[in-house]
Structures are given as structure tokens and as C-alpha cells.
N, C-alpha and C positions, 0 to 999 in steps of 0.2 A: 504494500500500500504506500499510498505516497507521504510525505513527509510534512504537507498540511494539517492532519488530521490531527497533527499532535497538537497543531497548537491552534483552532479554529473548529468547532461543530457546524455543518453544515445541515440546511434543512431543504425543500422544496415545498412548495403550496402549489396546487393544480394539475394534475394528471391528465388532462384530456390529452390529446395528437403531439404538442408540443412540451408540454410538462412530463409527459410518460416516458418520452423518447431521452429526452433531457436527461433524467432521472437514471433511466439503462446508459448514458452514456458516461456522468461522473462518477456512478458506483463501479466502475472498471479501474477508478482511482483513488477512491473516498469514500467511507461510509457515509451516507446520506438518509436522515431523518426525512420521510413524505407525511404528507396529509392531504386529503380530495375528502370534499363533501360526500362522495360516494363512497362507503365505505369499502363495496366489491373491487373497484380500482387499487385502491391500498391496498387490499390481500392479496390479488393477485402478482400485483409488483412484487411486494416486498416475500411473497412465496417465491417466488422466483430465483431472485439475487441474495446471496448474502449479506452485500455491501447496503441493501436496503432495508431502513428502519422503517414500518408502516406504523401510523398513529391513528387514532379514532377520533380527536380532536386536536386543535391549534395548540390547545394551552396545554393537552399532554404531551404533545411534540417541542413544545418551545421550554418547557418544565426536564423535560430528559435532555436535552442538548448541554452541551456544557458549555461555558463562555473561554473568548467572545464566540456568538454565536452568529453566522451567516446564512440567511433567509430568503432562496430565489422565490419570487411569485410568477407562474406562470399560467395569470388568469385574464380573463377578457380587460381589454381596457375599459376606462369609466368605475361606472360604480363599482363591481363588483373587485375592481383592486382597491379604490380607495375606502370602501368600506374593510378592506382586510388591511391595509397599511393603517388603518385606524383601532381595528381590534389588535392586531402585534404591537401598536405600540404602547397599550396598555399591559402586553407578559414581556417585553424585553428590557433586555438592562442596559443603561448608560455605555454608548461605541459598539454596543451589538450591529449588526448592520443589514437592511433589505436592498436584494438586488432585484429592481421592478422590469420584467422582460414582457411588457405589457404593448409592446408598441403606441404608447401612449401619444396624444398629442403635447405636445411638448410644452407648451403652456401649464397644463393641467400636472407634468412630472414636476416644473418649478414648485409648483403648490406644495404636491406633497414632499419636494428635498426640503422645502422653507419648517413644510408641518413639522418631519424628521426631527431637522433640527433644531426646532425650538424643547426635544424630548430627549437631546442627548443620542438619537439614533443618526449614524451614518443610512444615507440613502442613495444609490446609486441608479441613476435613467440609463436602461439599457436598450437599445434597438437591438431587435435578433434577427438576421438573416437566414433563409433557408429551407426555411418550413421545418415541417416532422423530420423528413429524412435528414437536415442537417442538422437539426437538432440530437438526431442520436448519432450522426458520424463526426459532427463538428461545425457547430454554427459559425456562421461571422456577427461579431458583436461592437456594437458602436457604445461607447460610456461616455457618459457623464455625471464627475462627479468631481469632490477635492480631489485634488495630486493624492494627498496622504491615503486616502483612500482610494483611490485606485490603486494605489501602491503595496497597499495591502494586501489586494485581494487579485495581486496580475497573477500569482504563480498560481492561483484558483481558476482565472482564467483560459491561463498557457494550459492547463491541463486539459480542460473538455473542448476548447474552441478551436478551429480550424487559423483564425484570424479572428483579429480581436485589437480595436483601437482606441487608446482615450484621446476624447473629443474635446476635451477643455470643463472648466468648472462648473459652467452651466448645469443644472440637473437637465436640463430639457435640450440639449446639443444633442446627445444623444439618438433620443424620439427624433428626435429632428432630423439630424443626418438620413434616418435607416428610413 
């Protein structure tokens, strides 16, 4: 396994086509904690891989993780991520950090890096490239986010992505770019 896991817990939120694919691609390098509304999508995943932790809720996934903890969402954009960047940021802890692969408008990523940060969570606007299949053989990912944070989390990057760029400190460069 790789030499992330010592010092970073990873999680993922959303299982559909891009969330699931994702999910089989990091667990080839990183135990990775899941969670899907669905609970059939978690068993069968996490039946599958060893490197995969399945959960039956947010807060028992975000409760088992150890800090710092790393948080991809790979949900619809709009409400349905900012309603869960608002539920996680009531279970996480001070520099925990959400990576939002929402293809958001980019506008709306400013919002939630500003909400993040006013809670002590690192937040990073991620545009994903590729669809399903590049998502399980290796996305291209555009970021935006602080330096330091990106910086933290490139060699989490270099691991599952194909290609993978930071875009500058904007949250919303990112969305924006992809």
C-alpha cells in the first residue's frame, strides 16, 4: 500500500458511475472509507475490495476515519453536494479537508471554499475529466485550491489520476477550467 495512508484517512461520498469507478481505482493504492445513500452500492463495493471500507452512514464513516481526514464527494452538482459539504462540516475536524468532484459551477465552488473556510475545513474545487471509465483508469483533474493544500494532497492525486493540474487559488478555477 502506499505510503499516504499513514498519515491521511481517506473517504469517498457517492457511488453512482463516477464515484464507484473512482472508489475501485484509489483502493488499488489506499484504503478508502465509502458511503452512498444506497446502502446495496456500499456492500457490494466494499465486498469486493479489501482496500474498501463501506459505511451505512456519513457520521459512521467520518467517526472511523482517523485525522487528518480526506473527503472526495462524488455527487450531483447543486444541492445535493452543498447540502452534504454542509452536513460534513458539522463531523469534521479543524484542516480535515473535502475534495468536491462535482463539476460545479464555479461560482457556487467559491461559496462553498469561503463556507469551508470560515469552519476551519480545507476545501478543494475539483473539475474531473473522463467520465466512468476515466475515472476508474485515471481521471484528469483540474484544482483549485490554497498552494498548501494542494500540496498536501498532490501525492493523493499523482496516485489515482492520469493528469492532474492546480489551477490557482481560486476555489472555483477549477469548475471553471474542466
Amino acid at each position: 500500500m502506499h505510503k499516504l495512508v499513514e498519515h491521511m484517512s481517506l473517504g469517498l461520498i457517492g457511488l453512482g458511475a463516477i464515484g464507484g469507478n473512482l472508489a475501485l481505482n484509489i483502493q488499488k493504492s489506499h484504503e478508502i472509507h465509502v458511503y452512498n445513500r444506497s446502502p446495496e452500492q456500499v456492500k457490494s463495493l466494499a465486498g469486493d475490495c479489501m482496500n474498501i471500507r463501506g459505511h451505512e452512514s456519513m457520521e459512521d464513516m467520518v467517526c472511523k476515519m482517523q485525522t487528518p481526514r480526506t473527503i472526495i464527494t462524488a455527487l450531483p452538482h447543486g444541492e445535493v453536494t452543498d447540502s452534504m459539504v454542509k452536513k460534513l462540516s458539522k463531523s469534521l475536524s479543524e484542516d480535515d479537508t473535502i475534495i468536491d468532484c462535482s463539476n460545479e459551477f464555479y461560482r457556487t465552488s467559491r461559496n462553498r471554499g469561503a463556507y469551508c473556510q470560515s469552519k476551519g475545513i480545507n476545501y478543494v474545487g475539483t473539475g474531473l475529466s473522463g467520465g466512468a471509465k476515466g475515472a476508474r483508469m485515471g481521471p484528469a483533474l483540474m484544482i483549485g485550491c490554497s498552494e498548501e493544500v494542494f500540496r498536501q494532497n498532490e501525492e493523493l492525486f499523482d496516485s489515482f489520476a492520469k493528469n492532474f493540474a492546480y489551477m490557482g487559488q481560486d476555489y472555483g478555477v477549477g469548475h471553471f477550467t474542466k
